[in-house]
C-alpha positions as CSV (number, residue, x, y, z in Angstrom):
1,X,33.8,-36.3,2.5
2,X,30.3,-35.8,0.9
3,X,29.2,-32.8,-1.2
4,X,25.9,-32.0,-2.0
5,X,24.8,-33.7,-5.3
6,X,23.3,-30.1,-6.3
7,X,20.2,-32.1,-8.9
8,X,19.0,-29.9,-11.4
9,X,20.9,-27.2,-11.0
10,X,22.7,-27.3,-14.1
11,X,19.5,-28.5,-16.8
12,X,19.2,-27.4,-20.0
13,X,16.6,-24.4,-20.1
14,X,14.3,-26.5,-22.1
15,X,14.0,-29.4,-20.0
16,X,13.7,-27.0,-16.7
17,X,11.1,-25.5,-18.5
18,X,9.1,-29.0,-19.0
19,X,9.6,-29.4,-15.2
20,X,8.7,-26.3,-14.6
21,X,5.4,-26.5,-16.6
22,X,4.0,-30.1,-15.7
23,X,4.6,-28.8,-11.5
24,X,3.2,-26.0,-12.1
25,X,-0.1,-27.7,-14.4
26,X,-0.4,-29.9,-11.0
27,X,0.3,-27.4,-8.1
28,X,-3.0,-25.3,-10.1
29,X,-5.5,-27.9,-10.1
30,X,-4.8,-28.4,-6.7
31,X,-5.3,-24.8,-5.8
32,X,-7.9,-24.8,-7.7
33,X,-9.7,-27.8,-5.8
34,X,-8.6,-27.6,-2.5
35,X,-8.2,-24.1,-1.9
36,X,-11.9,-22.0,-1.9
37,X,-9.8,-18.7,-2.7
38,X,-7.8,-19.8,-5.2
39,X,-11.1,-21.1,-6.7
40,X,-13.0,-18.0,-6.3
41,X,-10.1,-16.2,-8.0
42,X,-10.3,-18.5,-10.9
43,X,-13.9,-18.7,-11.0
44,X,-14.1,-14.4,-10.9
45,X,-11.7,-14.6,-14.1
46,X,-13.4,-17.3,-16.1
47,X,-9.6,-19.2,-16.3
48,X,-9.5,-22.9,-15.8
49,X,-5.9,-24.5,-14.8
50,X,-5.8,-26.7,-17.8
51,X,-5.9,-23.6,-19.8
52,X,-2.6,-23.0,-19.0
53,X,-0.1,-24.5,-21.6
54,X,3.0,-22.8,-20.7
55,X,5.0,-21.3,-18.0
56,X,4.6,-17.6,-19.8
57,X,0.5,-18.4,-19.4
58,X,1.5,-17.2,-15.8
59,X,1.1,-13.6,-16.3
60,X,-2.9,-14.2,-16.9
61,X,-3.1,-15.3,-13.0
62,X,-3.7,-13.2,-10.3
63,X,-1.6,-12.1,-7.6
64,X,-2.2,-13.4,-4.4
65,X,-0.6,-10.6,-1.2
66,X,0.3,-11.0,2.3
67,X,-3.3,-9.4,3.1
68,X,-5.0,-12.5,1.2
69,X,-2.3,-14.8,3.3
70,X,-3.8,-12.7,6.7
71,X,-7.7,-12.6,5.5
72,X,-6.9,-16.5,5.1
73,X,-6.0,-17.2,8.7
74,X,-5.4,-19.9,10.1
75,X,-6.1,-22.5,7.5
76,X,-8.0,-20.8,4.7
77,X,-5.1,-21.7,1.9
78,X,-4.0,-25.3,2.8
79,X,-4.3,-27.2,0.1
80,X,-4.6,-30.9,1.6
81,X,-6.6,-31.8,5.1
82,X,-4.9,-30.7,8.6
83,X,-4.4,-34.6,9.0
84,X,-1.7,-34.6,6.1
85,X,-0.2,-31.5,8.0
86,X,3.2,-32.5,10.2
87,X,4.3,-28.9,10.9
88,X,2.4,-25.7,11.5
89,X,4.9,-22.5,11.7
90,X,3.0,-19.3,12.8
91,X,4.9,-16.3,11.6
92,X,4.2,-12.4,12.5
93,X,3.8,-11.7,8.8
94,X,3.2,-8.3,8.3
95,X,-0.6,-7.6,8.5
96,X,-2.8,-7.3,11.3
97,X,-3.3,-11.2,11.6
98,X,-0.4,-13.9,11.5
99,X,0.9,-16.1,8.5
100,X,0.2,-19.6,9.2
101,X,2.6,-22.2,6.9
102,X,1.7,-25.5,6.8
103,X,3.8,-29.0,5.6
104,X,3.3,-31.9,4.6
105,X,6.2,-34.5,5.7
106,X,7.1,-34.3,1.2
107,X,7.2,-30.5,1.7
108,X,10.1,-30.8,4.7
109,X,12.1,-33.2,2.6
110,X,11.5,-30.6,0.0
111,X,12.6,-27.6,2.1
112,X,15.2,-29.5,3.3
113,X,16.5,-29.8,0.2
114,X,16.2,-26.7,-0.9
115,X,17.9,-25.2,2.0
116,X,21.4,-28.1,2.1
117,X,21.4,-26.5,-1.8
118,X,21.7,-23.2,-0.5
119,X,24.5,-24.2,2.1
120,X,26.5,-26.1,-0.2
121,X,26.8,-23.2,-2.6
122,X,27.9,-21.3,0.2
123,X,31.0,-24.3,0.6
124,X,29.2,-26.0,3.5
125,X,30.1,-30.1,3.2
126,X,29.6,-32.8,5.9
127,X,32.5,-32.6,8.2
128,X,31.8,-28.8,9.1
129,X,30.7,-27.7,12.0
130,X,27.8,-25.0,11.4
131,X,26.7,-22.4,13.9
132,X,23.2,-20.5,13.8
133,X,23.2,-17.5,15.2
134,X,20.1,-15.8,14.3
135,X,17.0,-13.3,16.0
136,X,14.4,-15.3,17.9
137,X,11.8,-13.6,15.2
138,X,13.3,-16.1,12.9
139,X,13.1,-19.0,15.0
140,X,11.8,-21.1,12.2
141,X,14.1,-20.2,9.7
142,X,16.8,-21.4,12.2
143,X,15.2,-25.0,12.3
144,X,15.2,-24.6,8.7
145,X,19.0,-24.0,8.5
146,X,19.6,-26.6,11.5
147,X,17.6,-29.5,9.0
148,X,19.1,-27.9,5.8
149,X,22.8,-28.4,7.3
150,X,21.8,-31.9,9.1
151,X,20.1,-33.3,5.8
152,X,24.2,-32.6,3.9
153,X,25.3,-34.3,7.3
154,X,26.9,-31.3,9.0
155,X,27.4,-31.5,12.7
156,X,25.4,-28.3,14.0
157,X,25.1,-25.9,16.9
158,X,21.3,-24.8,16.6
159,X,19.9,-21.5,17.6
160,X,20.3,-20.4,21.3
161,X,19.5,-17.3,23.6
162,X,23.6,-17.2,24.3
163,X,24.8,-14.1,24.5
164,X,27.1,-13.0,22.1
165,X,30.3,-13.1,24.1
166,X,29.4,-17.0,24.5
167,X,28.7,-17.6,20.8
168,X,32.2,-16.4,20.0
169,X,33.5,-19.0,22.8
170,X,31.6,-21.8,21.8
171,X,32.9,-21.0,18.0
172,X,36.2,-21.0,19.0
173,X,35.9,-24.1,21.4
174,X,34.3,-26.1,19.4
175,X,36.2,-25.4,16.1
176,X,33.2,-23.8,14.6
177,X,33.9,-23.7,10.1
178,X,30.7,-21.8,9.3
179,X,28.7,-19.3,10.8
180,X,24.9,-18.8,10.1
181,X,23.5,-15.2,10.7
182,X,22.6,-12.1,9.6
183,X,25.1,-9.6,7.8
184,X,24.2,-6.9,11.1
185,X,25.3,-9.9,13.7
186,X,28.2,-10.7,11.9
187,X,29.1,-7.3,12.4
188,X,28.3,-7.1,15.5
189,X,30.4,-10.0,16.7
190,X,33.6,-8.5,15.1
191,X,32.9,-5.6,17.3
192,X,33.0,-7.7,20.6
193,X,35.5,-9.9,19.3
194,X,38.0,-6.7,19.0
195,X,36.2,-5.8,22.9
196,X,37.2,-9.8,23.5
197,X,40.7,-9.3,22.3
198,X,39.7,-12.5,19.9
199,X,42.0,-13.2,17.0
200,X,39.9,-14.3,14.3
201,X,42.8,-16.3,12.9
202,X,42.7,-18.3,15.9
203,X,39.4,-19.4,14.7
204,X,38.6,-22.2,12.6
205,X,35.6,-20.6,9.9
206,X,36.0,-21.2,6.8
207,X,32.5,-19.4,5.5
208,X,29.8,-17.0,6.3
209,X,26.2,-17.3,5.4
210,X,23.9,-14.6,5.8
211,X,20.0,-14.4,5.4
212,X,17.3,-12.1,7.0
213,X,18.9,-8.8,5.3
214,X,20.3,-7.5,2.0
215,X,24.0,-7.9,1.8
216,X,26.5,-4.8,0.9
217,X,29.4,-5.1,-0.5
218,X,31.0,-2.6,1.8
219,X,29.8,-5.0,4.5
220,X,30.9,-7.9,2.6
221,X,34.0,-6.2,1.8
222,X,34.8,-5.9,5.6
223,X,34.1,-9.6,7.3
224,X,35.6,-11.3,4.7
225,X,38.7,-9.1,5.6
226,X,38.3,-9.4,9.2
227,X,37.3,-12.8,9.0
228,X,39.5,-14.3,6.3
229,X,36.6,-16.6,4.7
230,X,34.0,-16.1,1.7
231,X,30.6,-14.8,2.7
232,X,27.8,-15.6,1.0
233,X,24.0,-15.0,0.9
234,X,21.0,-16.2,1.1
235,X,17.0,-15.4,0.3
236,X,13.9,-16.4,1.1
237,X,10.6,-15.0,2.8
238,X,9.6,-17.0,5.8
239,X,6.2,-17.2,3.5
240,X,7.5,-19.2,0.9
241,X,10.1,-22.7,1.4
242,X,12.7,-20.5,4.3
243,X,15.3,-19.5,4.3
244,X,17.3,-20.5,1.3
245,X,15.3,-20.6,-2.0
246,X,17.6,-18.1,-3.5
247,X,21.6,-18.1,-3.1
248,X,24.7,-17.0,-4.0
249,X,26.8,-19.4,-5.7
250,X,31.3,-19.0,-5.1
251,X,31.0,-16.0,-8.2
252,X,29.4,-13.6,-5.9
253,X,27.3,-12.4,-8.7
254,X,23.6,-12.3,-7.9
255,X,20.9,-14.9,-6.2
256,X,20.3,-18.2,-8.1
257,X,16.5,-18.9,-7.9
258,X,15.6,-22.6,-6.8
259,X,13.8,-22.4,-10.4
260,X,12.3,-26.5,-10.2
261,X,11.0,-25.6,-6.9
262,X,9.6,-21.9,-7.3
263,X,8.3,-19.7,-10.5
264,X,9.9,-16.4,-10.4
265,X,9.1,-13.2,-11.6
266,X,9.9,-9.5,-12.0
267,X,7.2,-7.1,-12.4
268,X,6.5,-3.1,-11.8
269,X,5.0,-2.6,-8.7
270,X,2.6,0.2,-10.0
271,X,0.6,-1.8,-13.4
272,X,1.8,-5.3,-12.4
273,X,3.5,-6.0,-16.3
274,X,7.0,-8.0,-16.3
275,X,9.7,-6.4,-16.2
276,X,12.7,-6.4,-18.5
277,X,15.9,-7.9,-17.3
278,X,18.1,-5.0,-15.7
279,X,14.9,-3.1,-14.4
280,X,14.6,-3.3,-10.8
281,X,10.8,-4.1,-9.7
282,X,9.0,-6.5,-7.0
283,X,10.0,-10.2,-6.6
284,X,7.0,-12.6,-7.2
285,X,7.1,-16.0,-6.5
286,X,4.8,-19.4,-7.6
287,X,5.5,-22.7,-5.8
288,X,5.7,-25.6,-7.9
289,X,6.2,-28.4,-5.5
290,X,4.3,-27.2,-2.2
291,X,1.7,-29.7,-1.5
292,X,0.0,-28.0,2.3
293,X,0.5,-24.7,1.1
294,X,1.0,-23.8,-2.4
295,X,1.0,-19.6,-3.2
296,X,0.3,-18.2,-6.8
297,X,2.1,-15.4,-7.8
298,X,2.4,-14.3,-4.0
299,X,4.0,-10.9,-4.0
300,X,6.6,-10.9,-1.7
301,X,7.5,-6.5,-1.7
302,X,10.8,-7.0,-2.1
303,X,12.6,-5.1,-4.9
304,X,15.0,-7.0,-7.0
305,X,16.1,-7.0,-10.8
306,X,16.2,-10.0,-13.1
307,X,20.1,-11.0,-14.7
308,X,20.1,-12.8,-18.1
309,X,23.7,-13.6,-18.5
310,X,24.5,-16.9,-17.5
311,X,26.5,-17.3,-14.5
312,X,30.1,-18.5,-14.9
313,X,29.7,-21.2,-12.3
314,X,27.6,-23.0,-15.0
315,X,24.2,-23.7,-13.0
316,X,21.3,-22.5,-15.4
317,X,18.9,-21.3,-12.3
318,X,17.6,-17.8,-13.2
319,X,19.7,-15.2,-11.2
320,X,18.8,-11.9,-9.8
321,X,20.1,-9.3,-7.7
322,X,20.3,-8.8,-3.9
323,X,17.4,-7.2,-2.3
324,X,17.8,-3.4,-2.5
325,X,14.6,-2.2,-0.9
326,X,10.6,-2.8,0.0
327,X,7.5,-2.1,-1.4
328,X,4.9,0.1,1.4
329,X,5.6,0.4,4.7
330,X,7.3,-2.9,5.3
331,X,10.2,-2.9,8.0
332,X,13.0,-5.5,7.9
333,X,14.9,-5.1,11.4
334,X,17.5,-7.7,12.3
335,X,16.0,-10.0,9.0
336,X,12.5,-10.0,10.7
337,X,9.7,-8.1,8.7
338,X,7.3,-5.8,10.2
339,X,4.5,-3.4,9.8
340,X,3.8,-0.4,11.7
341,X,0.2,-1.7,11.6
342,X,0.8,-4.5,14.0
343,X,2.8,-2.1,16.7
344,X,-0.4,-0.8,16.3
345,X,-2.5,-3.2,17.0
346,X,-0.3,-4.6,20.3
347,X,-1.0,-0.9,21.7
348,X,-4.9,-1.4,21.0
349,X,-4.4,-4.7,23.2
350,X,-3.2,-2.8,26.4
351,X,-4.6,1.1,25.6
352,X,-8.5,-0.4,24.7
353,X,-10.2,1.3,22.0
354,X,-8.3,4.7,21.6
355,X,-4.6,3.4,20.5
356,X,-2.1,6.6,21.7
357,X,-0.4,8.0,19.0
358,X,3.4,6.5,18.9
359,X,6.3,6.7,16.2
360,X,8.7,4.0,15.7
361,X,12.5,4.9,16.1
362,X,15.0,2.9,14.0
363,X,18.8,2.9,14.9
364,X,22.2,1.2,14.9
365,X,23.4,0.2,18.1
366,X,27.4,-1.5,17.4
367,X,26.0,-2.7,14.1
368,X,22.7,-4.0,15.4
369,X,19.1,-2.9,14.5
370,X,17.5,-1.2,17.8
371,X,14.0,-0.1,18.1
372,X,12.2,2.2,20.1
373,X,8.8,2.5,20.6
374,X,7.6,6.5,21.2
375,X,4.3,6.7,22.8
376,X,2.3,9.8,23.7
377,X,1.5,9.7,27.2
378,X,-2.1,10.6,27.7
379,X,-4.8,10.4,30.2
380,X,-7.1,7.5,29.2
381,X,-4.1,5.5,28.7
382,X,-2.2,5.6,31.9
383,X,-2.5,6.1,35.4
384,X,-0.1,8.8,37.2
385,X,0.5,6.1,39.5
386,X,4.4,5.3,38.6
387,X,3.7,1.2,39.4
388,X,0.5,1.5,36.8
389,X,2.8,2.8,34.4
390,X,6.0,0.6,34.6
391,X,3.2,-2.3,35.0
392,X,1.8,-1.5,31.2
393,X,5.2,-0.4,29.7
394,X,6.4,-4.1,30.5
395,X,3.0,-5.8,29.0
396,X,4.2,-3.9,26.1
397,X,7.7,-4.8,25.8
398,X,6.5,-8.6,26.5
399,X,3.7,-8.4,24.0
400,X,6.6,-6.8,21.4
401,X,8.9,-9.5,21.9
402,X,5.6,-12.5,21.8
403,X,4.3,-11.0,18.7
404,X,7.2,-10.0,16.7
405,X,10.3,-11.7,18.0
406,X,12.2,-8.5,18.8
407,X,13.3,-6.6,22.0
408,X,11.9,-2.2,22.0
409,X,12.7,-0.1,23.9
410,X,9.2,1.6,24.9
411,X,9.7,5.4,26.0
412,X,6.9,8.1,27.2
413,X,7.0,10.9,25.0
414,X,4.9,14.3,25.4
415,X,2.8,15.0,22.5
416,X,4.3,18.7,21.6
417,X,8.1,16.3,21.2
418,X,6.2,14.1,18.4
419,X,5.0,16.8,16.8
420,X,8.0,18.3,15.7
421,X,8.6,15.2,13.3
422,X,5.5,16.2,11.7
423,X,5.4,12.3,10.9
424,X,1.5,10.9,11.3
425,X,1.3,8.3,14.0
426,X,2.3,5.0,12.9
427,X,5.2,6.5,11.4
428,X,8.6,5.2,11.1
429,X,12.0,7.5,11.7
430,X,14.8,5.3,10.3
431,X,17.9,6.9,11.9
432,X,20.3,3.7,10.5
């Protein structure tokens, strides 16, 4: 049996610090370089990387945004030429324009890395058998997870379009010991699996690992009692290293931050100032070893709060708390994060210039995120001709599903029925 050798997890502070610092002195000067708005920004602000001595020097950078990431696309913030590149992952991201991540083969084995840390904390060792179940929106964080799992030596079943009845065959067939997904699946299969008649002590899982969506412990609370195993989460923005850059260790008692890979920080969404440990604000996030596509302070919108106790598992990583919430108008819906803008902007593709007005409906459905699409019917876009309709209805729903990785509903509302939610168009009702 091998377990994951989990490096640097327990340094002394010091030391990490010295890491910390000297990836970070590198991973600036190449920004710096190599990337023209990194050294714009730098330029703008008179700073110089070698001015920066010490990881606290930080807080004199400026913050880079998932607008600068989509004002960038395709290729505006690699860092090394597109020959050096041996993965390209396209990502909705959550402006009008996708997020383009690049890597260089050193930043896989990184990633990799990264993520067999996260699934070892979660009790994953090389004779399980590990099965993804995940949204195809986060198709890449899947391959991530599949790698991750491989790279401990794990046998694994990767993502698949299965429906749900068949994943719970296959984990009971094949002797399935941990389960990939997020917290809503996992809920969602113990509702078929009580529609199934299934047992779950017949099966063989000996852990749960979610990603994609905060974890509560009411939910927590209930699969581990259905279940009988240990669930554990994981964090990461599909921007930044995947799926697993943050992660519960066995003590259940915040997110461990991959600290000698990534910089983290805590700071008030309104001025931008750190904030104190036990004050929620937004997570931001420095790599320190991504050579294609290195981020400064990239502001991620989710809300978090720094922990200074050390954990009593004994790593030193920097902790912090679950996600509790966003920043704007960002939507997470089955771990996949969108923004009303680029419904928006999908309706402009089939409706021309004047985009209808439309409202976006959240709800549960047996545990899972559903979404429906509310668009005023009007004159200049459709035809009263019912095939003309359905016909544009369905470009929709595919264009949805292309764009986004996620299956609406798409109903035809009259405009006096939107009104009465008084809700501009764009808006979101979140009924979950």
């Amino acid at each position: 049996m091998k377990v994951w050798n989990g490096e640097n997890e327990h340094m002394v502070k010091e030391d990490l610090e010295q890491v910390q610092l000297e990836r970070l002195q590198s991973t600036l000067n190449r920004a710096y370089k190599n990337v023209e708005f990194y050294g714009r920004q730098f330029d703008s602000l008179g700073i110089h990387p070698n001015a920066v001595s010490s990881i606290r020097d930080i807080t004199n950078l400026p913050f880079t945004t998932r607008k600068d990431l989509s004002d960038n696309y395709p290729y505006g913030l690699f860092a090394v030429p597109l020959r050096d590149i041996v993965r390209i992952s396209p990502s909705a991201g959550t402006a009008v324009k996708p997020v383009v991540v690049g890597y260089t083969k050193g930043d896989l084995k990184v990633r990799d890395t990264i993520t067999a840390r996260f699934l070892s904390a979660g009790g994953v060792i090389d004779t399980d058998i590990v099965q993804i179940c995940l949204n195809p929106g986060l198709s890449a964080w899947g391959r991530a997870l599949k790698e991750g799992a491989e790279n401990i030596g794990a046998s694994v079943m990767p993502m698949s379009h299965m429906s749900t009845s068949k994943q719970l065959m296959a984990m009971e067939d094949y002797r399935t010991s941990v389960l990939l997904t997020t917290p809503s699946y996992a809920m969602h299969m113990l509702g078929v699996m009580e529609t199934m008649d299934t047992d779950a002590k017949g099966l063989a899982l000996k852990a749960i690992l979610v990603v994609g969506e905060p974890l509560t412990q009411e939910t927590r609370g209930v699969l581990e009692a259905a279940f009988h195993v240990d669930v554990t989460a994981g964090y990461g923005p599909s921007d930044v290293m995947g799926p697993g850059i943050a992660f519960e260790c066995h003590e259940k008692e915040g997110l461990h931050i991959c600290e000698d890979h990534l910089l983290l920080e805590i700071i008030d969404v309104g001025s931008g100032d750190t904030c104190a440990p036990g004050r929620a604000g937004e997570v931001v996030l420095t790599t320190l070893t991504a050579r294609a596509f290195p981020l400064i302070r990239f502001r991620t919108g989710d809300l978090a709060t720094a922990i200074s106790e050390p954990c009593p598992c004994g790593r030193t990583l920097a902790r912090m708390t679950g996600i509790t919430g966003h920043t704007g108008e960002v939507l997470t819906i089955r771990g996949v994060k969108v923004h009303s803008a680029q419904i928006e902007r999908i309706l402009e593709g089939v409706s021309g210039a004047l985009s209808p007005r439309f409202l976006v409906h959240l709800y549960k459905e047996k545990h899972l995120d559903m979404v429906e699409i509310w668009l005023e019917m009007t004159d200049t876009m459709f035809s009263d001709e019912v095939k003309v309709v359905e016909h544009a209805l369905e470009r929709l729903r595919q264009q949805m599903f292309q764009m986004l990785g996620l299956e609406a509903t798409i109903k035809l509302m009259e405009a006096s029925t939107l009104d009465r939610y008084a809700v501009p168009s764009g808006g979101v009702i979140d009924d979950r």
